[in-house]
C-alpha positions as CSV (number, residue, x, y, z in Angstrom):
1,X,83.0,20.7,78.3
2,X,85.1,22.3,80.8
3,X,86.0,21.7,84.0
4,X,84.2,24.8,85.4
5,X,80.7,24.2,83.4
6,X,80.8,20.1,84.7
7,X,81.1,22.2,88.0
8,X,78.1,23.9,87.4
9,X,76.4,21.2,86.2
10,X,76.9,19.1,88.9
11,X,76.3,21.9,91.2
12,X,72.6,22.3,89.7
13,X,72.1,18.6,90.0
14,X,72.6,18.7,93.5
15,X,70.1,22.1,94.2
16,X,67.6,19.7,92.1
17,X,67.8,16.8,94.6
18,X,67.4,19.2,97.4
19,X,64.5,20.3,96.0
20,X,62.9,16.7,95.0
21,X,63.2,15.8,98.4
22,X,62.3,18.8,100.3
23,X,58.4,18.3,97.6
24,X,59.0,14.6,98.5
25,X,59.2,14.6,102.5
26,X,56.1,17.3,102.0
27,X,53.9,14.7,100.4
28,X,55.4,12.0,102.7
29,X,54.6,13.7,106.0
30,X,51.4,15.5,104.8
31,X,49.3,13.8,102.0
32,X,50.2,10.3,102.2
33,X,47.8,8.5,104.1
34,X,49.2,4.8,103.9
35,X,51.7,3.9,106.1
36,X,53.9,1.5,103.9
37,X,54.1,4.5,101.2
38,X,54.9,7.2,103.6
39,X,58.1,4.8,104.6
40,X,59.3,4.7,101.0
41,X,58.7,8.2,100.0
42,X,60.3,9.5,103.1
43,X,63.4,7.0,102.8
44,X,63.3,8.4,98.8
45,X,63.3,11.9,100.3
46,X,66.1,11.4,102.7
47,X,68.2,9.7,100.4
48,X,68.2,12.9,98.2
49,X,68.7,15.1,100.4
50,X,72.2,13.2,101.7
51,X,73.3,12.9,97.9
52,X,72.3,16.4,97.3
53,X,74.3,17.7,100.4
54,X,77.3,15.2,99.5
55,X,77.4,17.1,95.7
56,X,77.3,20.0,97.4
57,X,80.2,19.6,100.0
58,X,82.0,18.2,96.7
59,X,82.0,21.4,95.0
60,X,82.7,23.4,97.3
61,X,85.7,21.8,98.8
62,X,87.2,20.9,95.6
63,X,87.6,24.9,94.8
64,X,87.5,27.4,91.8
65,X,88.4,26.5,88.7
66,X,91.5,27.9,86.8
């Protein structure tokens, strides 16, 4: 695999963490009624997010690909 598809790859994996925690942090702050769950589902959610946005900064700060 290239260097530019790993790129992409990685790229996508971050846009799908995004995305789990921006459905997760929904169900955390809106349909989850017990407290103890809300905690973990948020604290799941937020952790994605951070990892996602960290991939992200990765590839775009490590530049095209020759």
């Amino acid at each position: 695999m290239s260097e530019s598809m790993f790129k992409m790859w990685v790229s996508i994996a971050g846009m799908g963490l995004m995305a789990i925690a921006m459905v997760v942090i929904y169900f955390s702050r809106y349909k989850i009624k017990f407290k103890f769950l809300k905690a973990i589902t948020a604290i799941i959610a937020y952790l994605c997010l951070i990892i996602g946005g960290l991939i992200m900064v990765y590839v775009v700060f490590t530049g095209p690909t020759s």
